[in-house]
C-alpha positions as CSV (number, residue, x, y, z in Angstrom):
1,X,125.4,79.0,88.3
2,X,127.4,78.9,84.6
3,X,125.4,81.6,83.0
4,X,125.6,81.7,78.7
5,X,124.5,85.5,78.1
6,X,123.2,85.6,74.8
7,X,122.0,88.3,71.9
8,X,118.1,87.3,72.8
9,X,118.9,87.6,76.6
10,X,120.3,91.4,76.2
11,X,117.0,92.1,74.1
12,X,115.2,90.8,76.9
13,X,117.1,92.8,79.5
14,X,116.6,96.2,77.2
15,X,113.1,95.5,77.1
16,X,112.6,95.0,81.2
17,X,114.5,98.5,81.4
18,X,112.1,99.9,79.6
19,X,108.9,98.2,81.8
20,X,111.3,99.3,84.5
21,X,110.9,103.0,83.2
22,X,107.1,102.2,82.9
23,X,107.3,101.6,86.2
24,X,109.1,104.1,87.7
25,X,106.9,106.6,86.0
26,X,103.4,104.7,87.1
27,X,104.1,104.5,90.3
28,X,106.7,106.7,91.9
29,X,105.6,110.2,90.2
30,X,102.1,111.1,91.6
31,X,98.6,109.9,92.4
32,X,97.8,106.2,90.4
33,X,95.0,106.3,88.3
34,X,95.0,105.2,84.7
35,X,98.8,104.6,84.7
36,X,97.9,101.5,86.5
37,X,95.8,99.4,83.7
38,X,98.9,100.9,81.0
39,X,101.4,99.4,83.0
40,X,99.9,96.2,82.8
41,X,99.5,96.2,79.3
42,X,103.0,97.0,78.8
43,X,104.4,94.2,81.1
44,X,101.6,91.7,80.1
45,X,103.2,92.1,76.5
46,X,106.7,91.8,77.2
47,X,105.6,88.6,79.2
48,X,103.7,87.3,75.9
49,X,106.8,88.0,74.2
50,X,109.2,86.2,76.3
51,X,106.9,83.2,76.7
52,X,105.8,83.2,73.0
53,X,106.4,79.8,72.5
54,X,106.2,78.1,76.0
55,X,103.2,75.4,76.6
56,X,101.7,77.4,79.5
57,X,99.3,75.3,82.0
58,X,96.6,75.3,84.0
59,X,95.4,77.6,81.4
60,X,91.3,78.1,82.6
61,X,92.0,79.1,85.8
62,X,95.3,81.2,84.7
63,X,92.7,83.3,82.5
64,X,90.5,83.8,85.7
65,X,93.0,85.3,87.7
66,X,94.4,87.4,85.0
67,X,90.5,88.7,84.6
68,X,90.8,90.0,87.8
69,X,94.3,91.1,87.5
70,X,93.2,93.7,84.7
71,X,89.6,94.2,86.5
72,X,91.3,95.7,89.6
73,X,93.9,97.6,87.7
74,X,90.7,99.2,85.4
75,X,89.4,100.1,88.9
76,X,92.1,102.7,89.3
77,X,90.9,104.4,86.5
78,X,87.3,104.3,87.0
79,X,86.5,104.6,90.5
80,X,88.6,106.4,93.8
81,X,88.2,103.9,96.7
82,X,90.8,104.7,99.5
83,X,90.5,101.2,101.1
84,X,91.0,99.4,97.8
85,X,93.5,102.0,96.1
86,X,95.9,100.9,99.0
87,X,95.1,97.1,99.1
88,X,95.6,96.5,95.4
89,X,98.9,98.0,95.8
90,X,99.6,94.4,97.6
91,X,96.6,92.3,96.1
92,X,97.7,92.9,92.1
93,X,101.3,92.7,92.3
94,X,100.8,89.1,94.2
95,X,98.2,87.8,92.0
96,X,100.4,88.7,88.9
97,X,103.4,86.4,90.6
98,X,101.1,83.9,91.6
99,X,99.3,83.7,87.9
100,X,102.8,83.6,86.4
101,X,104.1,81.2,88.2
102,X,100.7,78.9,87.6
103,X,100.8,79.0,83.9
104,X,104.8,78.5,83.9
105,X,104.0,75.2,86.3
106,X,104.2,71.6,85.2
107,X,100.7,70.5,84.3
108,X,100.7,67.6,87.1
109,X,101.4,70.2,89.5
110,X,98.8,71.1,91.9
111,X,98.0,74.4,93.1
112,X,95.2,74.4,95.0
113,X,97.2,73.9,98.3
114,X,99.2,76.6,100.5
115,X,102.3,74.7,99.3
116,X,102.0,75.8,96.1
117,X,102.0,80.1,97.3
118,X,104.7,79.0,99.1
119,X,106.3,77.7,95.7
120,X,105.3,80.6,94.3
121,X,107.1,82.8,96.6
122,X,110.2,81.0,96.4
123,X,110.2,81.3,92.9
124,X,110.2,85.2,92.8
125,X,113.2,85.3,95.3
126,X,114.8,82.5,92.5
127,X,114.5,85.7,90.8
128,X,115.8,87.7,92.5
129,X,118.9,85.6,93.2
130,X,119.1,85.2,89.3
131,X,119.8,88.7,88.8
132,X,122.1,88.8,91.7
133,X,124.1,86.7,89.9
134,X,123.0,88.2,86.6
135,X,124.9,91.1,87.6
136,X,127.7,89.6,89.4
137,X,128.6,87.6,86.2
138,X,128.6,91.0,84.1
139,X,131.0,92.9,86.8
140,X,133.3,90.0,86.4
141,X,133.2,90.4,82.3
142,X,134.0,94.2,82.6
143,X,136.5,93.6,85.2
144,X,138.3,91.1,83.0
145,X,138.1,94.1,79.9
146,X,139.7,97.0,81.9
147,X,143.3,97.2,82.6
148,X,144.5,96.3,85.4
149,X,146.6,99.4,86.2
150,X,143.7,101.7,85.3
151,X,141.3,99.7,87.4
152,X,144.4,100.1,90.5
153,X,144.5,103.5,90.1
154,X,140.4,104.0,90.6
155,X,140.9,102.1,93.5
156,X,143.1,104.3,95.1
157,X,141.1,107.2,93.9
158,X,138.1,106.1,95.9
159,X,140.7,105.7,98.9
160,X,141.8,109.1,98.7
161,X,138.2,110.6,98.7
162,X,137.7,108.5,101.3
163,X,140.2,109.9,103.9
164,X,140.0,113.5,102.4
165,X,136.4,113.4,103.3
166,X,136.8,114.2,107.5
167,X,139.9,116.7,106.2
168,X,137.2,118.6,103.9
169,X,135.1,119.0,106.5
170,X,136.9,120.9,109.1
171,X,138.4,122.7,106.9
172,X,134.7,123.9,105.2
173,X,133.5,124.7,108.8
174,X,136.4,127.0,109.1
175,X,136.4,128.4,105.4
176,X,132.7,129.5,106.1
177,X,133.1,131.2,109.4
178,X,135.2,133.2,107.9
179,X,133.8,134.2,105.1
180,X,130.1,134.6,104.2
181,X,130.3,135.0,100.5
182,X,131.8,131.7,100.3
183,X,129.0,130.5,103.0
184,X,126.4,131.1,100.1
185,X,128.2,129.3,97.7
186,X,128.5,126.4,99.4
187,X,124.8,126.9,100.9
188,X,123.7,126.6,97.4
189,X,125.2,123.7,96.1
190,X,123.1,121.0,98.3
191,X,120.3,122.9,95.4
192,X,122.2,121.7,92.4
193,X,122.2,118.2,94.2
194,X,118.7,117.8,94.9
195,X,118.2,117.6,91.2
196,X,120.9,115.1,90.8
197,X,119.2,112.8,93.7
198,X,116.4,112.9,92.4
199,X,117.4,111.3,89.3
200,X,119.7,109.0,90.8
201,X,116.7,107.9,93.4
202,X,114.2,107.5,90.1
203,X,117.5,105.4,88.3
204,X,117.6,103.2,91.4
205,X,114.0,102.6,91.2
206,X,113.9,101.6,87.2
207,X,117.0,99.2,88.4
208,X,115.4,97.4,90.7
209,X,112.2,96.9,89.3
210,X,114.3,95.8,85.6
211,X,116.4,93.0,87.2
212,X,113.3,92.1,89.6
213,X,110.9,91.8,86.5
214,X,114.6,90.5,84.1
215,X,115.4,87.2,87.3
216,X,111.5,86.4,87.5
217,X,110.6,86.3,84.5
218,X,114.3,84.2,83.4
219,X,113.4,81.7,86.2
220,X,110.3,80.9,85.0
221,X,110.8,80.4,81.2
222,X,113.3,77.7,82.4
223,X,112.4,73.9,82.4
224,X,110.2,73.9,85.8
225,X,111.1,70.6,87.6
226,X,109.6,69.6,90.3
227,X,113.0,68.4,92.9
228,X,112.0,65.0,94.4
229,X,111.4,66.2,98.0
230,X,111.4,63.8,100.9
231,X,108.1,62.3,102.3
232,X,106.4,64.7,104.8
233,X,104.1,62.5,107.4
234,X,101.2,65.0,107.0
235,X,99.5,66.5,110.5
236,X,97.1,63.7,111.6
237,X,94.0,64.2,114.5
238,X,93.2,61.6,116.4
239,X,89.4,61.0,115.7
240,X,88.3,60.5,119.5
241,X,90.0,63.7,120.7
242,X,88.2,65.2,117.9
243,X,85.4,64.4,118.0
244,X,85.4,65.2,122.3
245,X,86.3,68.5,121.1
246,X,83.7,69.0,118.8
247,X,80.8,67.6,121.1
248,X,82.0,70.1,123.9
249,X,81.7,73.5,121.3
250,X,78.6,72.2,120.1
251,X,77.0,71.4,123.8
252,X,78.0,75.3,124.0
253,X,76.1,76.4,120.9
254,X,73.5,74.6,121.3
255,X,73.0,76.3,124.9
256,X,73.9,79.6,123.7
257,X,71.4,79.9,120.7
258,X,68.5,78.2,122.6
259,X,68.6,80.3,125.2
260,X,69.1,83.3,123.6
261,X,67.2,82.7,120.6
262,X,64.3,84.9,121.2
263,X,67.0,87.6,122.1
264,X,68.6,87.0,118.5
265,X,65.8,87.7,116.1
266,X,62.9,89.6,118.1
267,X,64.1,92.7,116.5
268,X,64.4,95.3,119.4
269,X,67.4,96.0,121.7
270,X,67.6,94.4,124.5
271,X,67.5,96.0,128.0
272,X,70.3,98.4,128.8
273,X,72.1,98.7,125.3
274,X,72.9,100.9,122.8
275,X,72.6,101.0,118.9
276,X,76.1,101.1,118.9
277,X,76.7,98.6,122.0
278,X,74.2,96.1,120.0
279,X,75.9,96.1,117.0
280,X,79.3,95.7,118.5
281,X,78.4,92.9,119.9
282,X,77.4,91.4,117.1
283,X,80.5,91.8,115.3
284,X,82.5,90.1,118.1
285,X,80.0,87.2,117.5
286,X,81.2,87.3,113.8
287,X,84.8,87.4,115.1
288,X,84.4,84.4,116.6
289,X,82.4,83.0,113.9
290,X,85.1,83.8,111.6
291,X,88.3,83.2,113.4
292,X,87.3,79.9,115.7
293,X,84.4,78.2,114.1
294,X,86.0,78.2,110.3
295,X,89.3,77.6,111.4
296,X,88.0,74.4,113.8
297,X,86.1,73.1,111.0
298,X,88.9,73.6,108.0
299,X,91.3,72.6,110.8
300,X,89.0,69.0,111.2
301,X,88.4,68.7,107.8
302,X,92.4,68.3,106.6
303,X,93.5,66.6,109.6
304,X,91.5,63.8,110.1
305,X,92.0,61.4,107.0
306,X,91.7,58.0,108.6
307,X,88.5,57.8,110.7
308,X,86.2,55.3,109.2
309,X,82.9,53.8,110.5
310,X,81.2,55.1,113.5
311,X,83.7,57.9,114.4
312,X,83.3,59.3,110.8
313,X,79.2,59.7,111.2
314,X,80.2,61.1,114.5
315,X,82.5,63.8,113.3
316,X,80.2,64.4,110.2
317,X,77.4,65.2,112.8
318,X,79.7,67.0,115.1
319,X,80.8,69.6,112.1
320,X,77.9,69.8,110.7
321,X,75.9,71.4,113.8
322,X,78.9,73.8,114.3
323,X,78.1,74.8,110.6
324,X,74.5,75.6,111.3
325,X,75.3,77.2,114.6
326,X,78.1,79.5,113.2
327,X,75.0,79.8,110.4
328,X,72.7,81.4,113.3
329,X,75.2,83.4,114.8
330,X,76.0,85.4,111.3
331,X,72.6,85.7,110.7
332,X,72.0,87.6,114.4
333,X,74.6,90.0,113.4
334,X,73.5,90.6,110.1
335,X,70.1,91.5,111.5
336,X,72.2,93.7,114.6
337,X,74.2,95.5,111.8
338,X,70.9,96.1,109.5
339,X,68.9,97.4,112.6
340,X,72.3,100.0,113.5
341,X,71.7,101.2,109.7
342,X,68.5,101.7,109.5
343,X,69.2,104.5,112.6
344,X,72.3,105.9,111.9
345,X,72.6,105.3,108.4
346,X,75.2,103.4,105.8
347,X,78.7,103.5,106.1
348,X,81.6,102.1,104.0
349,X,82.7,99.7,106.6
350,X,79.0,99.0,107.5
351,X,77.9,98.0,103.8
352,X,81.5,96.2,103.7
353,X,80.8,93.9,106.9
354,X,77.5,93.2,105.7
355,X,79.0,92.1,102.2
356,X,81.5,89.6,104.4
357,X,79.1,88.1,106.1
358,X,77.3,87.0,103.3
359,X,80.6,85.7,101.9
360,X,80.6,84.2,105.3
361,X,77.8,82.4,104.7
362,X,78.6,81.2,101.1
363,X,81.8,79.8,102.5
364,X,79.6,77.9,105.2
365,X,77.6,76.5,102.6
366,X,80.2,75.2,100.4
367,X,82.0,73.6,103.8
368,X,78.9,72.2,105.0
369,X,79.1,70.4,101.7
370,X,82.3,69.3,101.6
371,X,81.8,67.5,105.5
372,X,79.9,65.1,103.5
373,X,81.5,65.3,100.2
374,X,84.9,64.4,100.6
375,X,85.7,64.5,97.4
376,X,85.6,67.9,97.0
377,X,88.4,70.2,97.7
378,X,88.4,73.3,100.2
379,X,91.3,75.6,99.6
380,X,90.2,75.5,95.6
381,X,86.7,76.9,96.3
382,X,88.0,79.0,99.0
383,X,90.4,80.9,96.9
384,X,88.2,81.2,93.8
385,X,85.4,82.2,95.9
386,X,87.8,84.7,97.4
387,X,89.3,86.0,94.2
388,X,85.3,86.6,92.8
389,X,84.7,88.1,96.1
390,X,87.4,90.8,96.0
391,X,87.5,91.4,92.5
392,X,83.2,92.2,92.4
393,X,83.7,94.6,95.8
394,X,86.1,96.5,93.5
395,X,83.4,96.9,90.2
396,X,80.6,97.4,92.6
397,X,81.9,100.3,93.7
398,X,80.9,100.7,97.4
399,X,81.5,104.4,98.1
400,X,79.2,105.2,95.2
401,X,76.2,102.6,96.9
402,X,76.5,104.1,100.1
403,X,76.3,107.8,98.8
404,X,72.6,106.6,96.7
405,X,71.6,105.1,100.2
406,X,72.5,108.0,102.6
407,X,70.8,110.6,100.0
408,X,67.9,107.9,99.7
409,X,67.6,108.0,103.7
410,X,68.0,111.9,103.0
411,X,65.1,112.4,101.0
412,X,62.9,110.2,103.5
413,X,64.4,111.6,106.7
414,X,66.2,114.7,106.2
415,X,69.1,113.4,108.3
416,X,72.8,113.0,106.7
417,X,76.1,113.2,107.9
418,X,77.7,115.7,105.6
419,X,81.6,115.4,107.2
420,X,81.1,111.7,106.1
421,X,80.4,111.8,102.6
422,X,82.9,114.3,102.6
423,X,85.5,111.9,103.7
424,X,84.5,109.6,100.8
425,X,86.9,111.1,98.4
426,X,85.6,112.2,94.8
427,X,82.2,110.1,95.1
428,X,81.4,111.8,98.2
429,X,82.0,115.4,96.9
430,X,79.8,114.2,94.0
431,X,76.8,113.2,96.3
432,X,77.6,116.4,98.0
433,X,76.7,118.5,95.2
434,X,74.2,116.4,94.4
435,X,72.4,117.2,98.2
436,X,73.5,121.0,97.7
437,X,71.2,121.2,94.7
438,X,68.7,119.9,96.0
439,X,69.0,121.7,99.5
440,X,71.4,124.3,99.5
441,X,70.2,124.8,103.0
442,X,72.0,121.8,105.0
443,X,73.6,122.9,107.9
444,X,77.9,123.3,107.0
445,X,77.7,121.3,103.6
446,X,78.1,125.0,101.4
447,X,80.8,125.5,103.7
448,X,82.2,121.8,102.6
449,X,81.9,122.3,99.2
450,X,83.4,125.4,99.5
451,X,87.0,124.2,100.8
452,X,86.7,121.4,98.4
453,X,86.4,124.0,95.4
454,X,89.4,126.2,96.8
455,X,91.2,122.7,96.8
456,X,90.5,122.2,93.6
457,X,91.2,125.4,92.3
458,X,94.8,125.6,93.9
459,X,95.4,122.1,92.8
460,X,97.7,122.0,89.8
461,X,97.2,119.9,86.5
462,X,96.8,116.5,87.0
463,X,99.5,114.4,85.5
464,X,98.4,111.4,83.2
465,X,98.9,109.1,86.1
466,X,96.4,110.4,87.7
467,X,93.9,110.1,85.6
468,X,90.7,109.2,87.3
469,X,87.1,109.4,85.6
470,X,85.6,109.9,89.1
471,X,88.0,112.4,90.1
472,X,87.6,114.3,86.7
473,X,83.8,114.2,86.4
474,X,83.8,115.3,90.8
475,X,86.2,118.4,90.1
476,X,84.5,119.5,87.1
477,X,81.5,119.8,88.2
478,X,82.8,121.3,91.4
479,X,84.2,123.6,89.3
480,X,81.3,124.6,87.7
481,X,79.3,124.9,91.0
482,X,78.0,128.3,91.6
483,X,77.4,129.1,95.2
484,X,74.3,131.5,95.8
């Protein structure tokens, strides 16, 4: 690649260092909180800037995804969900390359296919590769300024610490067996470099986030054409085999939900189970909903384009009664899961599951649609549904709606499960206190609180990072607590 390095492109470069630094100091130094959403600004404004007068595309749904870019970055700030704090690690990071790379995209070009993530991906290693050579070209530029004798001689310099290295080492061994004076002098000095890898680990870090965010960001402002690819013969399903298929899992259904029907929805356990055992088996019923049903149906759907006539009402009919049989199945473990609840109370992963399968059954809705719609297209629903989906788990706020419902189910029962609120990070210690002061008398929780107050107490100041407004508003007013 002839690379022309210009005044404009060592702006640029200073400019990723310094997102680079943001970075480094967001990320890598303690607990994220609000140093999350201010990294975004920072590197949303550098991307403004670089792309200040580029015709972006695909513009609507670019601003939808970069909603929920800066919705689930606020999230770190306002609420302190374990599950999510380590998934949108991943989830915001992808959507930013995947919203960068949509509004940098040639107008014509679709994206609501996998090829297009794929495309996506390719792009940011395009990056990647960019700064490899980036770099590269630079090395050669300062190799061409030095002298060539001085550059020799720090060759042979590096040489010479090379093989001294072994040498040094026996002859340290020996040096501080005999001597322990000089044993605590050299003891000492792996001190003195702890500092200096520290800073060179932190330097590392700003690097490679600088020529990650310097190659991306190059690539993309680039003119984005499309190479002419060679014809792929797309995956095609024959529509008899297909359809044999598909009249075989529905005989199955059909069976299985008639028979059991009456076992599905007359609200009581059947004979020999378990709470637990009944709603376990519930969710292997959504497994199977989730992982064979949907992916048969999608799977029918995009691979059989050419059936016309007869076979084509056949298939429709086929899909259609898997639909409404994958339909029952969800709502017989939604009524398992809500019967589990209502005895042992709400969970995270409980209120979660219940939450997917009512996604579940959106999803079903929208495919039962498309079977006869053809028109309409799958993955584009399925990814903004999924995108809506993800990004309204995070504003809900779970942990705090499962706290309200256990100390609801408190107030009516006088059963909770103290240890498990207390797992729920800061929302949990605030329903905690919450129960404490209305019933100081629950068995263990003053001894919870308790360890949670000498935690906080021994905990130092919280950096900016961290910022958190459920953390802060959980430790002040653990702080303030007063214990009777």
């Amino acid at each position: 690649m002839d690379l022309k390095i210009e005044r404009v492109d060592w702006l640029f470069l200073s400019m990723c260092f310094l997102v680079g630094i943001i970075a480094e100091e967001a990320f890598f130094r303690n607990q994220i909180g609000i140093s999350y959403i201010i990294f975004i600004v920072v590197f949303y404004t550098i991307v403004l800037y670089k792309f200040r007068s580029y015709p972006f595309s695909h513009q609507r749904f670019g601003y939808l995804v970069l909603i929920a870019i800066w919705i689930l970055a606020i999230c770190y700030f306002l609420y302190d969900t374990a599950l999510f704090y380590m998934l949108n690690i991943i989830v915001i990071p992808a959507l930013v390359i995947f919203q960068l790379v949509l509004v940098t995209s040639p107008q014509k070009k679709e994206w609501n296919n996998l090829r297009f993530l794929f495309s996506a991906a390719r792009r940011l290693f395009e990056g990647i590769g960019y700064s490899a050579i980036f770099t590269k070209h630079i090395a050669s530029l300062f190799k061409k300024r030095t002298n060539k004798k001085h550059y020799d001689i720090w060759i042979k310099i590096i040489i010479g610490i090379a093989i001294s290295i072994p040498i040094l080492f026996i002859i340290l061994n020996l040096l501080i067996s005999a001597d322990s004076q000089f044993e605590r002098l050299i003891n000492n000095i792996p001190n003195l470099f702890n500092i200096k890898a520290e800073y060179v680990f932190r330097f590392i870090i700003i690097l490679i986030y600088t020529f990650t965010f310097f190659g991306f960001m190059e690539v993309l402002s680039r003119k984005n054409i499309d190479h002419v690819q060679k014809e792929v013969k797309p995956i095609a399903m024959d529509g008899i085999i297909t359809i044999t298929m598909l009249v075989l899992l529905d005989i199955v259904y059909i069976l299985f939900v008639a028979i059991q029907f009456k076992y599905f929805f007359n609200g009581s356990l059947d004979e020999g189970y378990t709470y637990a055992e009944y709603a376990r088996r519930g969710f292997f019923e959504l497994l199977f909903v989730t992982l064979i049903n949907l992916s048969v149906t999608t799977g029918v759907i995009n691979f059989t384009k050419h059936i016309d006539g007869f076979l084509k009402q056949t298939m429709r009919i086929a899909l259609t009664v898997l639909v409404l049989s994958s339909g029952v199945l969800l709502v017989s473990a939604f009524m398992r899961l809500t019967m589990y609840e209502n005895a042992y109370g709400f969970t995270f992963t409980r209120v979660l599951a219940h939450s997917f399968m009512i996604f579940l059954m959106v999803i079903f809705a929208y495919t039962l649609i498309k079977i006869w719609l053809e028109k309409l297209s799958l993955f584009h629903f399925y990814f903004i549904a999924s995108l809506v989906y993800y990004v309204g788990l995070n504003i809900v706020n779970i942990d705090n709606f499962v706290v309200e419902r256990n100390i609801e189910r408190f107030e009516l029962t006088e059963k909770i499960d103290v240890h498990y609120l207390n797992s729920l990070s800061a929302t949990g210690i605030l329903g905690l206190i919450e129960i404490y002061e209305k019933n100081p008398n629950v068995p263990e929780l003053e001894y919870l609180l308790k360890v949670r107050k000498t935690e906080i107490d021994n905990l130092k100041d919280v950096s900016w990072q961290s910022k958190n407004l459920t953390r802060n508003k959980a430790y002040k007013k653990l702080s303030e607590l007063d214990f009777k």
